[in-house]
C-alpha positions as CSV (number, residue, x, y, z in Angstrom):
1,X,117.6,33.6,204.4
2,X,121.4,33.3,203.3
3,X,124.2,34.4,205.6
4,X,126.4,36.1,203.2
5,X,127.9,36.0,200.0
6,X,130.9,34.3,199.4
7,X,133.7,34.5,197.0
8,X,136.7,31.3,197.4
9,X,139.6,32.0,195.3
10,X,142.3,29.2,195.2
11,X,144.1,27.0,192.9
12,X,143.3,23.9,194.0
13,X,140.2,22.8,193.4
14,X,139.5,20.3,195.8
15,X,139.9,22.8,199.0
16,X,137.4,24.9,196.5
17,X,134.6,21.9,196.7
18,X,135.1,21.4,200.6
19,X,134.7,25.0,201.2
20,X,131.4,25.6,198.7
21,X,130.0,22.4,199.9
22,X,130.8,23.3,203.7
23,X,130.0,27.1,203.5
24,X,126.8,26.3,201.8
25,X,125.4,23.8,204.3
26,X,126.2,26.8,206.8
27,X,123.7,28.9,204.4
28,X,126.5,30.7,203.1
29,X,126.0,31.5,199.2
30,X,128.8,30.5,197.5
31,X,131.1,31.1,194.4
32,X,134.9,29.6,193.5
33,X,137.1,30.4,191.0
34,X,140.9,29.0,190.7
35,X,141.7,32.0,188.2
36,X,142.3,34.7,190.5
37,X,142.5,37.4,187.3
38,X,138.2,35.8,186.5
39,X,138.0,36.4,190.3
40,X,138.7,40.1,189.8
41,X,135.9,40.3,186.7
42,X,133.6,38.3,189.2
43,X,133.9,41.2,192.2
44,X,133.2,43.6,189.7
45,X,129.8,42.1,188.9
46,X,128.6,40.7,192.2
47,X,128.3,41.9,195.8
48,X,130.2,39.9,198.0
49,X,130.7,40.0,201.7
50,X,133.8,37.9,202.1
51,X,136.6,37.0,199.6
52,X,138.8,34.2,200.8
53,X,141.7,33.9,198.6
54,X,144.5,31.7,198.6
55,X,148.4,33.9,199.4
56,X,150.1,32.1,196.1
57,X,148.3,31.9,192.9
58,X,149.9,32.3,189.4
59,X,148.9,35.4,187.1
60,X,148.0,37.8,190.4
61,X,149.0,36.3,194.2
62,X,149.0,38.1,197.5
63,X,148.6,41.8,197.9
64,X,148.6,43.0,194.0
65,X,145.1,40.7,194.0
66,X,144.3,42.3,197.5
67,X,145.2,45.6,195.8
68,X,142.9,44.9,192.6
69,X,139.8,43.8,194.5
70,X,139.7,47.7,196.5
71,X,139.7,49.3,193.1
72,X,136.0,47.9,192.3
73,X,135.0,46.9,196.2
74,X,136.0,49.4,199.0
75,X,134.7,47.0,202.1
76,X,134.7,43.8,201.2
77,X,136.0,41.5,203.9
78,X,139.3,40.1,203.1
79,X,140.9,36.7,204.3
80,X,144.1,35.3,203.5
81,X,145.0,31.8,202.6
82,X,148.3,31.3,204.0
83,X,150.8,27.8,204.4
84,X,153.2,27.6,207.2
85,X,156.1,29.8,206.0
86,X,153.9,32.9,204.3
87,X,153.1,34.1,207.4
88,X,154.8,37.2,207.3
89,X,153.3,38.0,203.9
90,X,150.0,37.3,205.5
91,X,150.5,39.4,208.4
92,X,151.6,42.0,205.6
93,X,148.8,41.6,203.8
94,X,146.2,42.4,206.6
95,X,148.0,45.9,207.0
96,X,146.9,46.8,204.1
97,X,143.0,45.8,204.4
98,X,142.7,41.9,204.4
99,X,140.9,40.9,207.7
100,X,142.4,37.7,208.8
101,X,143.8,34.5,207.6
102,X,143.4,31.1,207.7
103,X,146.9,29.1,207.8
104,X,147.1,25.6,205.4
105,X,145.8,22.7,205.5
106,X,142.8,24.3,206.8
107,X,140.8,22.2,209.6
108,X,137.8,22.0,208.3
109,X,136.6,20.9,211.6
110,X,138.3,24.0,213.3
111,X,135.5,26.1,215.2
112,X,137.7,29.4,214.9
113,X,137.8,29.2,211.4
114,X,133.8,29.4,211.0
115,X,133.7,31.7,213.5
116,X,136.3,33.7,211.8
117,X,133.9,33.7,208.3
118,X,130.8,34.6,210.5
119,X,132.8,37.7,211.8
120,X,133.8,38.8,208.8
121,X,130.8,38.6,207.0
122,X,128.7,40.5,209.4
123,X,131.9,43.4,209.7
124,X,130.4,43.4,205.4
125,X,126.9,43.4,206.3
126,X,127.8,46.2,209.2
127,X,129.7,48.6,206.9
128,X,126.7,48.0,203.8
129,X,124.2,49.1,206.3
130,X,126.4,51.9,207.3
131,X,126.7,53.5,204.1
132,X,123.0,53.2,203.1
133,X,122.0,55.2,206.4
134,X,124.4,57.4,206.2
135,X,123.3,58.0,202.3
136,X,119.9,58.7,203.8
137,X,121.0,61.0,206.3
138,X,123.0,62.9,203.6
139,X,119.3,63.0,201.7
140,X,117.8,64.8,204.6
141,X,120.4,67.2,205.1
142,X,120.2,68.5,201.7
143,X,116.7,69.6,202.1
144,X,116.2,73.3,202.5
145,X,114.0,73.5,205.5
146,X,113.9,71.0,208.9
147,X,117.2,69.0,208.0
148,X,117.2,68.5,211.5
149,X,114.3,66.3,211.6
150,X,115.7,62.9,210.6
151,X,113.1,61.1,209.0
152,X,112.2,58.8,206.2
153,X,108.6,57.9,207.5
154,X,106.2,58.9,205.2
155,X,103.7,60.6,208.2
156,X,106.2,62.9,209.4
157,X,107.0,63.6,206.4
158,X,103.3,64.7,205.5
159,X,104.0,66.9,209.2
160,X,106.9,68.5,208.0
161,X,105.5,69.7,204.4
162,X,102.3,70.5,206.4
163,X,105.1,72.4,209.6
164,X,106.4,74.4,206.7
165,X,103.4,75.3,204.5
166,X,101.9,77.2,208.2
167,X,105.3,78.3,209.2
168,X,104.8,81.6,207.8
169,X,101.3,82.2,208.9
170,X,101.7,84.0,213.3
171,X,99.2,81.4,214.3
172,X,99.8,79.6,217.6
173,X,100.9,76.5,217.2
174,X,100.2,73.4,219.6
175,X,102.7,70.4,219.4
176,X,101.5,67.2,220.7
177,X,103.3,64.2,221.8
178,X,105.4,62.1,224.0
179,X,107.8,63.0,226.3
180,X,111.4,63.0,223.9
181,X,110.2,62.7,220.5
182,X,111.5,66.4,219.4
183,X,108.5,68.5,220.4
184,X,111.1,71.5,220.9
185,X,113.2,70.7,217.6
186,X,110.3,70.9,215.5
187,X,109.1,74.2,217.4
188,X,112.4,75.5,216.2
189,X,112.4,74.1,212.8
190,X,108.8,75.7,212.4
191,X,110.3,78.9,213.9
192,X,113.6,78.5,211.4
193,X,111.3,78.1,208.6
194,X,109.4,81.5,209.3
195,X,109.9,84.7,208.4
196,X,110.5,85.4,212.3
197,X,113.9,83.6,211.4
198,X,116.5,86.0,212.6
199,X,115.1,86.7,215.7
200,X,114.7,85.3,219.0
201,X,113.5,81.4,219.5
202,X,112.8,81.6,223.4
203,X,112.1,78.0,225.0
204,X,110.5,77.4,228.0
205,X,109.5,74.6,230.2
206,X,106.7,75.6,232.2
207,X,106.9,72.5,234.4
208,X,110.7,74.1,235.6
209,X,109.5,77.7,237.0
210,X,108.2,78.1,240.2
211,X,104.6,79.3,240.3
212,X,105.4,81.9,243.1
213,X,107.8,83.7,240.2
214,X,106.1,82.1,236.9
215,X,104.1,86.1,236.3
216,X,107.1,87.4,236.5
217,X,108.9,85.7,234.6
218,X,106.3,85.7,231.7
219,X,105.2,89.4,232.1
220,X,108.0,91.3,233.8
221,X,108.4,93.6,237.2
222,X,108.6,97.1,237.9
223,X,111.9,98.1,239.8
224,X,110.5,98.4,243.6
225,X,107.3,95.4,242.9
226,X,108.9,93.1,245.3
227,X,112.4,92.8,247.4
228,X,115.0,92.5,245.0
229,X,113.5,94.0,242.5
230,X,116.2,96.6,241.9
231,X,115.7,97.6,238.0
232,X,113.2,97.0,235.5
233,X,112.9,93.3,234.2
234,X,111.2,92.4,231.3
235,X,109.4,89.7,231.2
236,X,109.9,86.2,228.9
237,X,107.4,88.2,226.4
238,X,109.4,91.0,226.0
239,X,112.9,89.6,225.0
240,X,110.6,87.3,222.7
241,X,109.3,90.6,220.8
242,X,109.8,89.7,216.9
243,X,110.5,86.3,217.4
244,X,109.0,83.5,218.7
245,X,108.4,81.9,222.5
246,X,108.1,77.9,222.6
247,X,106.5,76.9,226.0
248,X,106.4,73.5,226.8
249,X,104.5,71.2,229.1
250,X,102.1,74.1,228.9
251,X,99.4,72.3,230.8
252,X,101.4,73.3,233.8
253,X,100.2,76.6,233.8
254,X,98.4,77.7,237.2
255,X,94.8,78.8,236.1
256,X,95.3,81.9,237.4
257,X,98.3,82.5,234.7
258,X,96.1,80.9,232.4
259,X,93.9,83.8,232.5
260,X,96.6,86.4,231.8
261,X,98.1,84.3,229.4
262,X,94.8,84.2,227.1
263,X,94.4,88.0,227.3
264,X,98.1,88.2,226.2
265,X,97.1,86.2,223.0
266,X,94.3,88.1,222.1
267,X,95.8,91.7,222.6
268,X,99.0,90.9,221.7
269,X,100.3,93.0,224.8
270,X,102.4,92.9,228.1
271,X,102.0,94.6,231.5
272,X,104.8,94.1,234.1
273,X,103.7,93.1,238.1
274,X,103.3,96.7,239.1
275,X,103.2,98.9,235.9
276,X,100.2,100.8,234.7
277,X,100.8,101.0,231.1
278,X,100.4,97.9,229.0
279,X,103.2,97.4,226.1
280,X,102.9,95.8,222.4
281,X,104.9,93.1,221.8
282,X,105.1,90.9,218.4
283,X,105.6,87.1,219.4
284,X,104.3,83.8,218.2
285,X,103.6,80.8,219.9
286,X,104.1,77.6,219.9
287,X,103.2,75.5,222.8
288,X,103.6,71.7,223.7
289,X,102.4,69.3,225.6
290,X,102.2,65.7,226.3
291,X,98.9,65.5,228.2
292,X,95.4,65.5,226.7
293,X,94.7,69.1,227.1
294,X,91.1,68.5,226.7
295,X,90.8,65.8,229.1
296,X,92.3,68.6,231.6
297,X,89.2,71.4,230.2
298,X,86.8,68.5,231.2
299,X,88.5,68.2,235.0
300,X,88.5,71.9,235.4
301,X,92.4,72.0,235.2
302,X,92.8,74.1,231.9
303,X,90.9,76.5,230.6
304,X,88.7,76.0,227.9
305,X,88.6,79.5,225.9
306,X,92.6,79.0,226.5
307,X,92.2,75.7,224.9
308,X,90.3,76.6,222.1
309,X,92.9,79.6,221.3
310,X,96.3,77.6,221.5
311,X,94.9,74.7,219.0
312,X,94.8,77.4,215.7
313,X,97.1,74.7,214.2
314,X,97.3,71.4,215.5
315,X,100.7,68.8,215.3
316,X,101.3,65.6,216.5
317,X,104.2,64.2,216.5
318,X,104.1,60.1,216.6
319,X,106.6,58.1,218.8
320,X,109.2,56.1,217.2
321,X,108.3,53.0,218.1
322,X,105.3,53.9,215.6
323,X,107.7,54.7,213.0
324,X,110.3,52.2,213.2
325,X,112.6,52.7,210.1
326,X,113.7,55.6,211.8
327,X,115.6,54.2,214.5
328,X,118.5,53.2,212.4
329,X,119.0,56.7,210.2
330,X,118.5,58.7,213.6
331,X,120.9,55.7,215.2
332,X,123.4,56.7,212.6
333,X,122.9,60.5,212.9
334,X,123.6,60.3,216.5
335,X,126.5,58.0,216.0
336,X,128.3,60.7,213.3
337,X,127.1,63.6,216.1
338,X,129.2,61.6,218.7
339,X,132.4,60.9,216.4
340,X,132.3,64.7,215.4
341,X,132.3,65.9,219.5
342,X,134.3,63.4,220.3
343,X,136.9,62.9,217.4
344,X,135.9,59.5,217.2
345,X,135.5,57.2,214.2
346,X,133.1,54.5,215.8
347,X,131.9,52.5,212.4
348,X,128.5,52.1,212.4
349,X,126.2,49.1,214.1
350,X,126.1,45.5,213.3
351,X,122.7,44.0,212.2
352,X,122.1,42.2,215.5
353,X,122.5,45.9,217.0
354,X,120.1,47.2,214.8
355,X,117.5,44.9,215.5
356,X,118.3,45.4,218.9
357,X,117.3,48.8,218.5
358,X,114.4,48.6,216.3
359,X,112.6,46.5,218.3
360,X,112.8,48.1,221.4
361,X,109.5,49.9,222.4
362,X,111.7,53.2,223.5
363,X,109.4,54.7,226.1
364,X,111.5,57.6,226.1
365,X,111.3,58.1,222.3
366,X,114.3,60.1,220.4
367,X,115.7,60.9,223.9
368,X,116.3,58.1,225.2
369,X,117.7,56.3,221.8
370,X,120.3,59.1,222.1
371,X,121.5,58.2,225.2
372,X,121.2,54.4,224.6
373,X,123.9,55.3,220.8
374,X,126.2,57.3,222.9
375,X,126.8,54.8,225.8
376,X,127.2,52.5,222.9
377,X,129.5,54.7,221.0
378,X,131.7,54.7,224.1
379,X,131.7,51.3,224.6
380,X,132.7,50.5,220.9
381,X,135.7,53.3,221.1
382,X,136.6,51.3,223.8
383,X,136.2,47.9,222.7
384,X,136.2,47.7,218.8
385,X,134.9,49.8,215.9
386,X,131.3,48.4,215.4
387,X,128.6,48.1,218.1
């Protein structure tokens, strides 16, 4: 596998031969031209990473051939070749784009000079993968419904066209899968995508509520039910009425609260802790979990009719380390998310990042891959533009 693609520029042709014949055995692939004005028709019709261009030339020299390259190649890594005296014009030259120079004679036995190349060519490589990630992500956010599931894998997409043909339909909804991989934002997206759309999305983590208050917190209280109680409180139920209530982790539900819960699914109605009167409320639900809800029926720790009522429609959601082209578009979504909160401008990753990334088995899915993009991000504000 080549390196990069190179493009040598100079007007004398023996440094031309050394540096095709060197950059070559380096696995470089390799053009040279002494004409710098056929250099300019050559950058139009090929897709180089590095130009390296002689300072003086006759018929276009310096920055007006600098200048000419940007018009037809916007990233393009540019260095200068530069004899003792044109150093100024050199330095001038890298304000306006060119990424480094190499002084004559060049040592061809110079280590910084092949290091130099290797840099620039992967800063090319870096910014190419940058814009064809970021020209996914702009292809997901122009879809109408769940543009915030980033996505190019061809299962989830199947889930999502199946998440918004049931959207519509008030059956509950179970979401399987692994801690972190977005069981909540597709909840929403699924919620977003209804015709419940204006009202209330309610989460909740059953795992966070203590079970001494987890009834009422679901179903309410009368004023007077138990100290404290000083008004009225509604329960989760209620402020949910019209919209919809996502619980997750919902195998933490005592059994007891099980119970209640399946009655509230079937009658579609709420009774505080200490009220006589029932009350009709409109939700739907869509629950989560990461467990295998029926290996919990068969211990006796969930409750089979409860089971069989919350799996109406069924979703699971793979983890990313079974769907590994979408570590870099949601790498590069999470990157632009951190450079708009932040007022950054971090660049984008280099391919030795990348593969870091994808072949990482991310036990914490999405989550964790968000975390891991914005310690990076602060890093590379820190250190340089690229991580």
């Amino acid at each position: 596998m080549e390196r990069g693609y190179i493009l040598v520029v100079d007007d004398e042709e023996d440094l031309l031969v050394s540096f095709k014949e060197i950059l070559e055995e380096e696995g470089y692939k390799v053009d040279i031209e002494s004409n710098p004005v056929k250099a300019v028709e050559m950058v139009k019709n090929n897709d180089y990473d590095l130009i390296i261009s002689d300072l003086k030339m006759p018929g276009l020299a310096g920055n007006e051939f600098l200048k000419e390259i940007r018009k037809y190649n916007d990233f393009v890594s540019f260095i200068i070749l530069t004899a003792y005296g044109t150093v100024d014009t050199a330095v001038e030259c890298m304000k306006n784009g060119a990424y480094d120079y190499i002084s004559k004679p060049v040592d061809f036995n110079d280590e910084k000079i092949w290091k130099l190349i290797e840099s620039a060519v992967k800063k090319t490589k870096a910014i190419k993968e940058s814009q064809y990630h970021k020209s996914q992500l702009n292809i997901i956010k122009s879809r109408d419904k769940f543009k915030n599931i980033i996505t190019i894998n061809p299962l989830m997409q199947e889930i999502i066209d199946y998440s918004i043909k049931i959207a519509n339909f008030d059956f509950t909804v179970l979401v399987y899968g692994e801690s972190g991989v977005g069981k909540e934002l597709f909840a929403r997206a699924i919620h977003e995508a209804s015709q419940r759309r204006n009202n209330a999305f309610l989460p909740v983590n059953c795992a966070t509520i203590s079970k001494d208050v987890m009834e009422s917190e679901f179903f309410g209280a009368k004023k007077g039910v138990y100290t404290g109680a000083e008004n009225d409180r509604p329960g989760i139920l209620e402020l949910a009425d019209g919209g919809t209530i996502f619980l997750d982790e919902i195998s933490e539900l005592p059994l007891d609260l099980q119970a209640k819960f399946l009655r509230f699914l079937q009658d579609k109605e709420v009774r505080r802790i200490g009220d006589v009167s029932a009350k009709k409320v409109d939700v739907r639900v869509i629950a989560a979990t990461n467990k295998d809800l029926k290996e919990l029926v068969n211990q006796g720790k969930f409750r089979e009719d409860l089971y069989y009522r919350l799996e109406g429609i069924k979703i699971e959601i793979p983890p990313i380390r079974e769907r590994k082209e979408d570590i870099p578009v949601l790498a590069y979504y999470f990157l632009e998310e951190f450079n708009k909160k932040y007022n950054t401008d971090v660049k984008g990753f280099s391919k030795d990042a990348l593969e870091v990334l994808i072949n990482y088995s991310w036990p914490g899915n999405v989550r964790q891959l968000q975390n891991v993009v914005n310690e990076a991000c602060i890093i590379a504000f820190a250190k340089g533009q690229f991580i």
